[in-house]
C-alpha positions in Angstrom: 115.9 119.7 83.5 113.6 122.5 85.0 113.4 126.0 82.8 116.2 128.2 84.3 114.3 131.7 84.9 113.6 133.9 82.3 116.1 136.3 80.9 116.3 139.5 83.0 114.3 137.6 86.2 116.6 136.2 88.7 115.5 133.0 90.6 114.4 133.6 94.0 117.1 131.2 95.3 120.5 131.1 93.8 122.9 128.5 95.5 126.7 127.5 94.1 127.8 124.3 95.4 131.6 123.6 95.5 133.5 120.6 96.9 137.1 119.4 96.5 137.4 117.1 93.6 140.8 114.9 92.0 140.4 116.0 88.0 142.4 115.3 85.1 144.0 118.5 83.4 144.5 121.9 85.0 143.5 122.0 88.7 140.3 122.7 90.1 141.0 123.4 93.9 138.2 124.5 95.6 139.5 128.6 95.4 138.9 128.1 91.9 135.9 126.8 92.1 134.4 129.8 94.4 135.8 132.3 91.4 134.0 130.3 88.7 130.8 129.6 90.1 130.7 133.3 91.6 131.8 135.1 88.0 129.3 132.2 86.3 125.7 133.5 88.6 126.6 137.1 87.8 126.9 136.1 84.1 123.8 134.6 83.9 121.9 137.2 85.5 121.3 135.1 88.7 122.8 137.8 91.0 125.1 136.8 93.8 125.5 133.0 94.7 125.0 131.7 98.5 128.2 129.4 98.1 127.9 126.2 99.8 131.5 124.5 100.9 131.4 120.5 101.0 134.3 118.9 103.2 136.2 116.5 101.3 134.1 112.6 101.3 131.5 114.9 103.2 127.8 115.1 102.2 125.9 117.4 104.6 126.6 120.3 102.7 124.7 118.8 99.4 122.0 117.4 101.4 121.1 121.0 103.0 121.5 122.1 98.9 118.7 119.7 98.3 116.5 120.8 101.4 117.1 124.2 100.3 116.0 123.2 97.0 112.6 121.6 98.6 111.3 124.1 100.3 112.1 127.0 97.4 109.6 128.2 95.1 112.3 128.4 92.2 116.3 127.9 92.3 119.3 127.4 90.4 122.3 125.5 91.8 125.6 126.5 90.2 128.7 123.9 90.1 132.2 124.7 88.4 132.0 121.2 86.3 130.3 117.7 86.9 133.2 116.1 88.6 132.3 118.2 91.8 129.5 116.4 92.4 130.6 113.1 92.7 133.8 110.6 92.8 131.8 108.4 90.2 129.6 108.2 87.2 126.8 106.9 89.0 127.1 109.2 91.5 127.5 112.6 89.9 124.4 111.1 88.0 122.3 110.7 90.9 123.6 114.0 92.6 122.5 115.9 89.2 119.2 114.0 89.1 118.1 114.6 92.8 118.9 118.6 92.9 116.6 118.5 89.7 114.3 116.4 91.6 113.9 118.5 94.2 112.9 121.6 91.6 116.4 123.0 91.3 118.0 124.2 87.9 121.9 122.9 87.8 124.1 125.0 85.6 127.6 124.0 85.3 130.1 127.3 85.2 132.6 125.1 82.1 129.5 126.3 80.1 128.9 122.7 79.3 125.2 121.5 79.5 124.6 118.6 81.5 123.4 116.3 79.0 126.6 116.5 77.4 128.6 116.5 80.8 127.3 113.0 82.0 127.3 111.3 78.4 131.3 112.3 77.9 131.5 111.4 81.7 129.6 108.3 81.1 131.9 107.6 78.2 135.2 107.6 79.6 134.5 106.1 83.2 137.2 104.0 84.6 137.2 100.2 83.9 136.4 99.5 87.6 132.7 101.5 86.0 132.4 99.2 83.4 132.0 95.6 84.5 128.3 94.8 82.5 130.0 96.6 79.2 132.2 93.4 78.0 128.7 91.5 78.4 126.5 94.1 76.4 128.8 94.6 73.6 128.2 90.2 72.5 124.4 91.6 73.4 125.0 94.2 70.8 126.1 91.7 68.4 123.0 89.3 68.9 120.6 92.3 68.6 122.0 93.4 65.1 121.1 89.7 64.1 117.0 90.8 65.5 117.8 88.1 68.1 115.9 88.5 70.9 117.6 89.5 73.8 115.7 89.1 77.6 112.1 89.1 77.6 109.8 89.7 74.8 107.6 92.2 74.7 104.4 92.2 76.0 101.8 90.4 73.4 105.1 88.4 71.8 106.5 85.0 72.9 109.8 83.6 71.7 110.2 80.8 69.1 113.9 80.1 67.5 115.4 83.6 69.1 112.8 85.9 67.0 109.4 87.4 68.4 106.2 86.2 66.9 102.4 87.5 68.2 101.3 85.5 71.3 97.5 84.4 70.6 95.8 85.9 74.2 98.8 89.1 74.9 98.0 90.4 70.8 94.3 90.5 71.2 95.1 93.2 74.4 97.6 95.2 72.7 94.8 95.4 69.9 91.8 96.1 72.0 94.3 99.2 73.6 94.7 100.7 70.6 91.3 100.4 69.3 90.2 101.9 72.9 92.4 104.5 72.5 92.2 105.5 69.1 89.0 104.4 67.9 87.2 105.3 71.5 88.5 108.2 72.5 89.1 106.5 75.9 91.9 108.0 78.2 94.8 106.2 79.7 93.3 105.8 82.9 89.6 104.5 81.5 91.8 101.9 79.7 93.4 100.2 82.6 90.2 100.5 84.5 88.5 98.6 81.6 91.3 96.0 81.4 91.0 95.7 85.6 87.2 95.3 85.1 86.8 92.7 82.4 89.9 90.5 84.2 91.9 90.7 81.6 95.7 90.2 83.9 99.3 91.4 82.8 101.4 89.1 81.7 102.6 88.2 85.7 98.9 87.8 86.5 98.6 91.7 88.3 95.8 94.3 86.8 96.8 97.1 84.4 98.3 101.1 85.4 98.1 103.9 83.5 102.2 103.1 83.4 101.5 99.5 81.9 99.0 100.6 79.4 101.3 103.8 78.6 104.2 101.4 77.9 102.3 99.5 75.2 100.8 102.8 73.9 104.7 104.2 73.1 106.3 100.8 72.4 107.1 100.5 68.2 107.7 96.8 68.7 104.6 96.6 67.3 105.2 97.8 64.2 107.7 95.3 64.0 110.6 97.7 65.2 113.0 95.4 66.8 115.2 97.9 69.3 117.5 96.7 72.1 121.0 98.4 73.0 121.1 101.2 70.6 120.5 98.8 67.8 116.9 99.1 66.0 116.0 96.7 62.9 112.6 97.3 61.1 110.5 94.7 59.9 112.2 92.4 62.0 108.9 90.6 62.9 105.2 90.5 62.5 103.5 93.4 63.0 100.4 93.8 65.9 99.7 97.6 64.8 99.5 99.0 61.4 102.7 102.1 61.2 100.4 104.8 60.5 97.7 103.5 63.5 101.1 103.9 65.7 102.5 107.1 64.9 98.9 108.7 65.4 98.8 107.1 69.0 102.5 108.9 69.6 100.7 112.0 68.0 98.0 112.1 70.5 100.4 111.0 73.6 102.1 113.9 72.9 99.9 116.5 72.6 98.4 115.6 75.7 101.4 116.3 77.8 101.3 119.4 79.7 105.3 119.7 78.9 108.1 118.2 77.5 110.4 119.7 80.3 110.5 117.9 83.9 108.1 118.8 86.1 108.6 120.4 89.5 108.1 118.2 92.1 106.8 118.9 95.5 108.4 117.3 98.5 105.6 115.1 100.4 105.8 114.7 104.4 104.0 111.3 104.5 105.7 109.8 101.2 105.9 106.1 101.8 104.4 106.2 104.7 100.5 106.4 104.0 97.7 103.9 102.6 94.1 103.8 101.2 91.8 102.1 103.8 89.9 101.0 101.3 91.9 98.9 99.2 95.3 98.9 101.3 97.7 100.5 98.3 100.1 103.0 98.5 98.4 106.6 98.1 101.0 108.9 96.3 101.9 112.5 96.0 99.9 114.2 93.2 98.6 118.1 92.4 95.1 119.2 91.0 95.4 122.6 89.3 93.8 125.6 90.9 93.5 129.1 90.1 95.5 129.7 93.4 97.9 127.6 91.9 98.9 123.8 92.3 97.5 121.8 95.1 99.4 119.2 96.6 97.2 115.7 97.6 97.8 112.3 98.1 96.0 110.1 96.1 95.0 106.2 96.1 97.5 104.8 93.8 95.1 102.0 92.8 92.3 104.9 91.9 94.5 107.0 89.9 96.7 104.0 88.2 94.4 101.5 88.1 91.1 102.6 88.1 90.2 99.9 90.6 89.2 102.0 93.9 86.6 104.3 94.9 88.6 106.6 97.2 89.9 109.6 95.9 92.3 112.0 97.3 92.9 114.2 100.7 94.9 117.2 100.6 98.3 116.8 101.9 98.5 119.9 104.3 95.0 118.6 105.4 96.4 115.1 106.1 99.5 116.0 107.4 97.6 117.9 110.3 95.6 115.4 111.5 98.8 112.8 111.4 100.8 115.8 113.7 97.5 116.1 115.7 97.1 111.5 116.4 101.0 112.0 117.6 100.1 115.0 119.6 96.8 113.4 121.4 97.9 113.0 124.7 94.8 110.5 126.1 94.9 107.3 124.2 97.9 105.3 123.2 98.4 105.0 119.6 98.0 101.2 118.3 102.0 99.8 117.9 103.6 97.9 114.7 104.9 94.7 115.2 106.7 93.8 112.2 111.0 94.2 112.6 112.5 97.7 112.1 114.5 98.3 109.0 118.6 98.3 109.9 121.5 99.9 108.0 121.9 97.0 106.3 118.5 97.7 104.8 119.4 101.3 103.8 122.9 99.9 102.4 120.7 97.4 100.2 118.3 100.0 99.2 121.2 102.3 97.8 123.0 99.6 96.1 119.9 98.4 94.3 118.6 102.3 93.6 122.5 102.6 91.9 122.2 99.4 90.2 118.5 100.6 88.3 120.2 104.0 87.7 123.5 102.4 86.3 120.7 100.8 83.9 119.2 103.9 82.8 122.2 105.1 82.1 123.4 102.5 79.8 119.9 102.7 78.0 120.4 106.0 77.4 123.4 106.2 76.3 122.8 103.8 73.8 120.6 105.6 72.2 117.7 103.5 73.8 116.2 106.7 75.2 116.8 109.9 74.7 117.5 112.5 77.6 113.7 113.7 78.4 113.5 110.0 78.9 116.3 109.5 81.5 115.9 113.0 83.5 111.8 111.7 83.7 112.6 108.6 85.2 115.9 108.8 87.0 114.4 112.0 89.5 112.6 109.0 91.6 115.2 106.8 91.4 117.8 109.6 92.7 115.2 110.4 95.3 115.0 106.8 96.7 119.0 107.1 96.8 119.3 110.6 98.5 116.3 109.1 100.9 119.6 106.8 102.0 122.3 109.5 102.8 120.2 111.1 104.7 121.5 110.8 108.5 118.8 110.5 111.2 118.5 113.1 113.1 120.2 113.3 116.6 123.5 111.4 114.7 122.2 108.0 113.7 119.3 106.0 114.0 116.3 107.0 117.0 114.5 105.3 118.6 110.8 105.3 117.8 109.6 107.0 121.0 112.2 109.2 120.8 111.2 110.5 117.7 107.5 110.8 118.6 108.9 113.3 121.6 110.7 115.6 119.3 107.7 115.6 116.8 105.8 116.7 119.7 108.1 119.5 121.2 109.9 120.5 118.1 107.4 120.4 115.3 107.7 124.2 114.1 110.5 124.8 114.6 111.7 121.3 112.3 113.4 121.7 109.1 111.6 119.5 106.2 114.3 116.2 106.6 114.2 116.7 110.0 110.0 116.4 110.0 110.4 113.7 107.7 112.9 111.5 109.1 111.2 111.6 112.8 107.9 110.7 111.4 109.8 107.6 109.1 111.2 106.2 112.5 108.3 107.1 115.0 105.2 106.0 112.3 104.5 102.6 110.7 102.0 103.6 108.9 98.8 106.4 108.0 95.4 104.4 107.2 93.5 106.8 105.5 89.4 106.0 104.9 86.8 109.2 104.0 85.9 110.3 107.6 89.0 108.6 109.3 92.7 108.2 109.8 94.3 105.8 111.7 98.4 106.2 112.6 100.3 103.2 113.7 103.4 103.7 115.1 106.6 101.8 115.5 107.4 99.8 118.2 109.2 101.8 121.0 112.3 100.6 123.2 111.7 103.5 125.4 109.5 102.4 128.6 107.1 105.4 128.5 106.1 104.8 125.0 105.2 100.8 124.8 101.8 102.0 124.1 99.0 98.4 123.0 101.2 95.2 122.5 
């Protein structure tokens, strides 16, 4: 979770979310919510609250919390108790995740900290929560035995339920450590070096910095068998000597810049853009500056894999030449062919995002990961689900030339979702090469706009 502000310092936004909720115990009407998360700000130094009302089964009112959040240099988001923000688990989960995802500090006014809010939560969630638990608990059983459970473990293959070294995969997980410890070699030089010598993953792709991070931190091969919250040592043969590990995880960790969750900044073009070079996704990423952080997008494939020359273009740079392509009002913009995405796609995309987060949860929960580990990776996966709630703008979903006109006459005056959801439904695509950029956009049911077929 982000730092709240230091003590006498008041963050520069200060919201209080309230929304009625059905609680066990005393009741927590939505009155008594203002009064708690009102007296709880002022006790915490934050100053007065901007108290934000959700309607009952409504979700407007948290997804201008989270805009607020985006476009704030620093904020704190007070709620009377976890329950407020959501009717499940899964849900309060992703709610807590995504307001922390978009930079915001939650502080819950029961004084409870929200580690220990969502595990207690997580813990006595209705049976209709809890379908996979029956299932996992036989798991549970098998991994106390150091049967393997799912697949092994990346230089391992399977022989009568236990893990033994796989000739080719244990030769990699060697040569990573040796680059690593014995080189010197970064993260990034690793999976370039991997890429560059054809070594392939185990599904025949090239190597990340995420892929080469994993082995890096895994203690499977010291012969650590850990699945479900149950670890067994010396359950199998070892690929790494203990102290050769625990040096690696030394080294890992000092390189961190922080052990906290990072702020994130909110990227216009997300999804949206690729390297013309080698066709991956570029990503949001920030180089340090004196001025402070500066936001780019970068070739994914460059920075994760080491396997493309291009390197980065600043976002505000980019993002000004995409408004300007949609704003050119001589030559017609080339037009996507392939089929729109529907509701049904969004409704998929949600249920999947919960699914991976219901995941994370039980891992954590086991004791699989501890809670740096789940807030690190469950910010993206929140993201991809808030990405879903988010209503078009105009009431449902516009048409692609009808969003290109209100990116045209409404630009400045746009709120960030707003910006962002016009350009999701009026552009396919952003090609980015080193002296060019080339917009596609989707294909248009209004007349005006049917643009090169």
């Amino acid at each position: 979770m982000p730092d709240a502000p230091p003590p006498g310092q008041p963050p520069r936004l200060v919201l209080a979310y309230v929304a009625p909720v059905a609680v066990d115990g005393p009741p927590l009407d939505v009155a008594i919510q203002r009064r708690a998360v009102v007296a709880c700000a002022r006790g915490e130094g934050f100053g007065e609250p901007e108290v934000l009302e959700e309607a009952a089964g409504g979700r407007s009112v948290f997804l201008r919390a989270v805009e607020r959040l985006e476009s704030s240099e620093e904020g704190v988001v007070v709620v009377a108790t976890l329950p407020v923000l959501g009717a499940t688990v899964v849900e309060q989960a992703w709610r807590l995740f995504a307001l922390e995802h978009a930079g915001g500090t939650v502080v819950f006014a029961d004084g409870r900290r929200a580690e220990a809010a969502l595990r207690e939560g997580w813990a006595e969630r209705p049976d209709a929560e809890r379908r996979r638990e029956r299932a996992r608990e036989g798991m549970r059983r098998r991994a106390l035995r150091a049967e393997v459970l799912g697949r092994p473990p990346y230089g391992y293959a399977v022989e009568g339920r236990t893990l033994v070294p796989h000739p080719r995969e244990a030769r990699v997980v060697e040569q990573i450590f040796a680059l690593y410890l014995d080189e010197g070699e970064g993260i990034r030089r690793i999976a370039g070096a991997l890429n560059a010598a054809g070594v392939k993953t185990r599904r025949g792709g090239t190597w990340s910095t995420g892929a080469v991070r994993t082995v890096l931190r895994n203690p499977a091969y010291i012969g650590l068998y850990r699945r479900l919250g149950v670890a067994v040592p010396k359950a199998h043969p070892a690929l790494v000597q203990a102290a050769r590990f625990h040096e690696a995880q030394r080294r890992l960790d000092a390189r961190r810049t922080s052990a906290k969750v990072q702020r994130r900044h909110a990227y216009l073009l997300a999804g949206l853009v690729r390297c013309g070079h080698c066709h991956h996704r570029m990503i949001g990423a920030r180089r340090p500056s004196p001025a402070g952080d500066v936001p780019l997008y970068r070739c994914e494939s460059a920075t994760n894999r080491g396997r493309c020359r291009y390197g980065t273009r600043r976002a505000d740079e980019l993002e000004a030449l995409v408004r300007g392509e949609l704003l050119r009002p001589s030559g017609p913009l080339p037009v996507a062919v392939h089929p729109e995405p529907s509701e049904d796609d969004r409704a998929g995309r949600r249920e999947r995002a919960e699914r991976r987060l219901a995941r994370m949860l039980e891992r954590w929960e086991s004791g699989e990961w501890a809670w740096a580990d789940l807030e690190r990776r469950a910010g993206e996966t929140a993201a991809a689900i808030l990405e879903t709630e988010r209503p078009m703008p105009g009431g449902g979903p516009l048409d692609a030339g009808e969003a290109r006109d209100r990116l045209v006459a409404e630009w400045d005056g746009l709120t960030f979702a707003e910006r962002r959801a016009l350009l999701q439904a009026a552009v396919a695509e952003v090609v980015v090469t080193d002296d060019a950029v080339r917009v596609t956009r989707r294909r248009s049911g209004h007349p005006a706009h049917e643009g090169v077929d």
